[in-house]
GUVEX-826866 format. One record per residue (C-alpha): residue number from 1; residue in one letter; x, y, z. Coordinates in Angstrom, 1 decimal, m for minus. Layout:
N
{n NUM res a u X v Y w Z}
...
// end
This chain:
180
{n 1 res x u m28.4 v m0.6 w m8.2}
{n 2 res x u m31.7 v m2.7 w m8.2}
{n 3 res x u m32.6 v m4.2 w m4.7}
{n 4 res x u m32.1 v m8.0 w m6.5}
{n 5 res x u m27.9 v m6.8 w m7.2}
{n 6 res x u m27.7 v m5.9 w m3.6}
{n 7 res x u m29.4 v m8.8 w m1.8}
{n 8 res x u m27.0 v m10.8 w m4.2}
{n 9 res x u m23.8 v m8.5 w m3.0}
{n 10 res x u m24.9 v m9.3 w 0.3}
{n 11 res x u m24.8 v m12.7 w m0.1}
{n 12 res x u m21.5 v m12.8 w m1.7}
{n 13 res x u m20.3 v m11.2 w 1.6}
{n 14 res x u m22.0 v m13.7 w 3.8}
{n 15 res x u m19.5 v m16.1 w 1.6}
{n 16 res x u m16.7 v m14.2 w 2.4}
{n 17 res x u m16.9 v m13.8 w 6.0}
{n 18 res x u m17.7 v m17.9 w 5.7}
{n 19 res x u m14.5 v m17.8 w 4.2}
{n 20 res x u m12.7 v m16.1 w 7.3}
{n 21 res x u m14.1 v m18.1 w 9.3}
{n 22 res x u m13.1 v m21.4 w 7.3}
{n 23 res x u m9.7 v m20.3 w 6.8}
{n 24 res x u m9.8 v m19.7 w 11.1}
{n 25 res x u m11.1 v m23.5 w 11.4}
{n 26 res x u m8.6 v m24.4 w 9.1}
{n 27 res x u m5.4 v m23.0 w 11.3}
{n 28 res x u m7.1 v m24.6 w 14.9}
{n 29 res x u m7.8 v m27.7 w 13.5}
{n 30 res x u m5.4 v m29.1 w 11.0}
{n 31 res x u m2.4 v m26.6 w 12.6}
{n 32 res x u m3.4 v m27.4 w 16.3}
{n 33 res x u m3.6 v m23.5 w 16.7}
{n 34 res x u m6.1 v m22.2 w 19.2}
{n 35 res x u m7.3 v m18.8 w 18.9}
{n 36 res x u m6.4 v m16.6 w 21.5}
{n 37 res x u m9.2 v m14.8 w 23.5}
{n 38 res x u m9.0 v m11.3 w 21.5}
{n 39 res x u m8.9 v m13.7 w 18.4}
{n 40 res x u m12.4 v m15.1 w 19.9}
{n 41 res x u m13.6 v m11.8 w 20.1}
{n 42 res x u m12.9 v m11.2 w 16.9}
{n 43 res x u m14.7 v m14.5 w 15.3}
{n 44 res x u m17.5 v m12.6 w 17.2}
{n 45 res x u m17.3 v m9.6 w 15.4}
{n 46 res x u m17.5 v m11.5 w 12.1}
{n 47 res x u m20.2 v m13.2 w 13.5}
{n 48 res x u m21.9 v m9.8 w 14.2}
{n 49 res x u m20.8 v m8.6 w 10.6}
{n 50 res x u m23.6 v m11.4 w 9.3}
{n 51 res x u m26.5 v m9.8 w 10.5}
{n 52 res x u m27.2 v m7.1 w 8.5}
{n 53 res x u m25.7 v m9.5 w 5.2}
{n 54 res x u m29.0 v m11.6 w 6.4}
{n 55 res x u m31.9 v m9.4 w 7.4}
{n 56 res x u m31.0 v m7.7 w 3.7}
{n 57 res x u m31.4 v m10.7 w 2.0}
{n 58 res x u m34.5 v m11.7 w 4.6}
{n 59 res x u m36.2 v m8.9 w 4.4}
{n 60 res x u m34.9 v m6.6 w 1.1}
{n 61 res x u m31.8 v m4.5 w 1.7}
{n 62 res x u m32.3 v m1.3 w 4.0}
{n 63 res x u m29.9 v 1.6 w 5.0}
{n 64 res x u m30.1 v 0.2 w 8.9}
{n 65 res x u m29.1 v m3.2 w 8.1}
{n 66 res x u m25.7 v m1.7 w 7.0}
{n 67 res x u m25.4 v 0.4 w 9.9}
{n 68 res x u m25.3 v m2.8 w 11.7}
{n 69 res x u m22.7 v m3.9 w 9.4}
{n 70 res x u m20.7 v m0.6 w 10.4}
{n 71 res x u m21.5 v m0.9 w 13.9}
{n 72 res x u m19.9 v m4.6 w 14.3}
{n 73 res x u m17.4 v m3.9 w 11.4}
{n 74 res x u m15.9 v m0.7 w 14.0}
{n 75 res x u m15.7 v m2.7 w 17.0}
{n 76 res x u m14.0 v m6.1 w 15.1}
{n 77 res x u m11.7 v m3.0 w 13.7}
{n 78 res x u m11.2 v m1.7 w 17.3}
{n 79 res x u m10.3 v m5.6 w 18.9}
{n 80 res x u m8.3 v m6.2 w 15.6}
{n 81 res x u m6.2 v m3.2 w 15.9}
{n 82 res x u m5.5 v m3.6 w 20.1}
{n 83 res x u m4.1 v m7.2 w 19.2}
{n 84 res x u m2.0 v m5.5 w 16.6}
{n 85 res x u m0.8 v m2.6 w 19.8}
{n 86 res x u m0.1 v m5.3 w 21.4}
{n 87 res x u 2.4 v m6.5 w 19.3}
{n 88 res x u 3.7 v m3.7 w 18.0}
{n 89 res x u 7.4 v m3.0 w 19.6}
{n 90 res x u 10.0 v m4.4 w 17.6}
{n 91 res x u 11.6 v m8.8 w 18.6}
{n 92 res x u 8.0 v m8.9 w 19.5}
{n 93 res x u 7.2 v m12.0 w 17.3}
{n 94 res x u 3.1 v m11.5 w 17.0}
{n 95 res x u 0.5 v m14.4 w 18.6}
{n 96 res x u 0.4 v m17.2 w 16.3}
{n 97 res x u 1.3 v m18.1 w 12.9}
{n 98 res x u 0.8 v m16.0 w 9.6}
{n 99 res x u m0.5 v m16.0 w 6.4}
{n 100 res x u 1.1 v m14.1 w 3.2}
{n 101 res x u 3.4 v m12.6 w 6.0}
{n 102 res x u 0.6 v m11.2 w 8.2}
{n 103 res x u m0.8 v m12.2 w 11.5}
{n 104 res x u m4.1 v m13.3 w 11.6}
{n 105 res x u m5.2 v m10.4 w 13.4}
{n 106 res x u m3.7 v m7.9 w 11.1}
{n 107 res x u m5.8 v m9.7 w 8.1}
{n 108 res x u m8.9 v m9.4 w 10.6}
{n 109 res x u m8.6 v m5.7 w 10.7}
{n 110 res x u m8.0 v m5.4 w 6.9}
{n 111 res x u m11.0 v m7.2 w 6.5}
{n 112 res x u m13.0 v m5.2 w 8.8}
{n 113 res x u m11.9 v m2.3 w 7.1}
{n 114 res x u m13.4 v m3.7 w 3.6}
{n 115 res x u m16.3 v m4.2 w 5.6}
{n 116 res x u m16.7 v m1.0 w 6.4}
{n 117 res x u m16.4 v 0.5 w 3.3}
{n 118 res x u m18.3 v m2.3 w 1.7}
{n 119 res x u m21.4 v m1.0 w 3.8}
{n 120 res x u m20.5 v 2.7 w 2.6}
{n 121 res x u m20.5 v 1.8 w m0.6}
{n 122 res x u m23.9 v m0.1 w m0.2}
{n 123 res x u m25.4 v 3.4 w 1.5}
{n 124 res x u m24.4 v 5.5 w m1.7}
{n 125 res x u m25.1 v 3.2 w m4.2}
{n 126 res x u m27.5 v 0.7 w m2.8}
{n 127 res x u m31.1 v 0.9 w m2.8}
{n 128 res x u m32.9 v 2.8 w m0.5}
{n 129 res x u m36.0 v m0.4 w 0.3}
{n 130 res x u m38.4 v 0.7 w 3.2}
{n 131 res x u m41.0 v m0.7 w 0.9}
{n 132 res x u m41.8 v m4.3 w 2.9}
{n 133 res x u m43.7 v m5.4 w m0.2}
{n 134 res x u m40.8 v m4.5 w m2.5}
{n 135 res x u m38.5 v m7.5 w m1.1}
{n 136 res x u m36.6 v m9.2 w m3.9}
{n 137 res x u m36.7 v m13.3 w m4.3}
{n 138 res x u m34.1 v m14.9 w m2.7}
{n 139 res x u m32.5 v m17.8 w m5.3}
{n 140 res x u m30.3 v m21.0 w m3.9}
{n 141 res x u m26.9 v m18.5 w m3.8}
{n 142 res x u m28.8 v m16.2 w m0.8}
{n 143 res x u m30.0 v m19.0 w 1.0}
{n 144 res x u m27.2 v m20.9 w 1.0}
{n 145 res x u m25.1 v m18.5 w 1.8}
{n 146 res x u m27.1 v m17.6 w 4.7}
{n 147 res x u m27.3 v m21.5 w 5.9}
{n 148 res x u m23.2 v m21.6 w 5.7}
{n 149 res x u m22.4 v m18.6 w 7.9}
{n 150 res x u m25.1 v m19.3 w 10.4}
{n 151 res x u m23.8 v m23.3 w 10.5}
{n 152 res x u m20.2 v m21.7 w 10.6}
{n 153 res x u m21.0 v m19.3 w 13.9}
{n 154 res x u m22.4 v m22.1 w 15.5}
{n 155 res x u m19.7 v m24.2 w 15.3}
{n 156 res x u m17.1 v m21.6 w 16.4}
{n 157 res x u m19.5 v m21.1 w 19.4}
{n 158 res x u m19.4 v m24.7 w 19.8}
{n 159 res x u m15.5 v m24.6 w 19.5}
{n 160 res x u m15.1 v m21.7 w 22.0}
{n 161 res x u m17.5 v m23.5 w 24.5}
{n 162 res x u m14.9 v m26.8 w 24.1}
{n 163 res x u m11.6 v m24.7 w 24.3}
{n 164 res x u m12.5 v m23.3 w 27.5}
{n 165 res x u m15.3 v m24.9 w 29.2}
{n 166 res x u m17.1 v m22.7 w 31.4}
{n 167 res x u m14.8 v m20.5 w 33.1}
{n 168 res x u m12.9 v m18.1 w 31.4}
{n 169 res x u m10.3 v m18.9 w 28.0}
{n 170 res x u m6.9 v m18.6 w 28.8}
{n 171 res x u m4.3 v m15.9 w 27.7}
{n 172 res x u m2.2 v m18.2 w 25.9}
{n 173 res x u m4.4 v m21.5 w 25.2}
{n 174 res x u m2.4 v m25.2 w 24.7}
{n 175 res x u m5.6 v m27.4 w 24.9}
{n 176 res x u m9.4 v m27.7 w 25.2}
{n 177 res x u m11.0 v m27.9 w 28.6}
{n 178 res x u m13.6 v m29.9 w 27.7}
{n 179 res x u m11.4 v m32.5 w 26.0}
{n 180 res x u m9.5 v m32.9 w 28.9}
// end
């Protein structure tokens, strides 16, 4: 795999986590469902999965970008899966709505799990870049995709900061602080 194919893989994930994250904006806006504070934490960990997607496409891909890309793929993975514990014993309806017949949460740990093996994938096959003068040209795809995720985290921070002000989120959240 040339280090051009793998900035461009890397910005096709940057669209897919952009994707999550829409489809997350999408269920608190126009369904009036707030996220939960272990589905918060999760937004984070997709958050975190974008940095390694953008210092490969920055900078050239590198082996330690998708380490970080493991590192916050194993922990979303880890919050993912305690939400799922938590609703695990059967008449336990789940937190919120679903999608294709699985919670939110459950998808979230599926897609961790591609995440992880995404970054596998791009440590066998990838290039192995520690060349700084060897960084491939980034086209409109790369840098838009960088601009949509990082515009996407900030507006879930900005959400988070209106759902629950500056104290702590609720368990079970019916409105944003901030709005009153």
């Amino acid at each position: 795999m040339t280090a051009k194919t793998a900035v461009t893989l890397n910005a096709l994930a940057l669209y897919g986590i952009s994707a999550v994250l829409i489809i997350a904006f999408y269920w608190q806006l126009a369904e009036g469902e707030l996220p939960c504070p272990l589905c918060m934490l999760q937004r984070v960990a997709f958050a975190a999965l974008t940095v390694g997607p953008i210092l490969a496409i920055k900078f050239g891909p590198r082996p330690k970008y998708m380490g970080l890309v493991i590192i916050a793929a194993v922990l979303g993975a880890a919050i993912a899966g305690r939400q799922m514990l938590i609703h695990i014993m059967p008449g336990d309806p789940g937190f919120g709505s679903t999608l294709l017949g699985l919670h939110f949460y459950t998808w979230a740990f599926l897609g961790f799990v591609v995440a992880l093996l995404a970054a596998g994938m791009m440590l066998v096959f990838g290039p192995q870049q520690t060349e700084p003068e060897r960084i491939p040209r980034r086209g409109l795809i790369e840098d838009g995709a960088v601009w949509l995720v990082m515009s996407l985290v900030a507006l879930n921070a900005l959400s988070a900061l209106v759902q629950c002000g500056f104290s702590g989120c609720p368990a079970n959240p019916v409105r944003y602080e901030l709005l009153g």
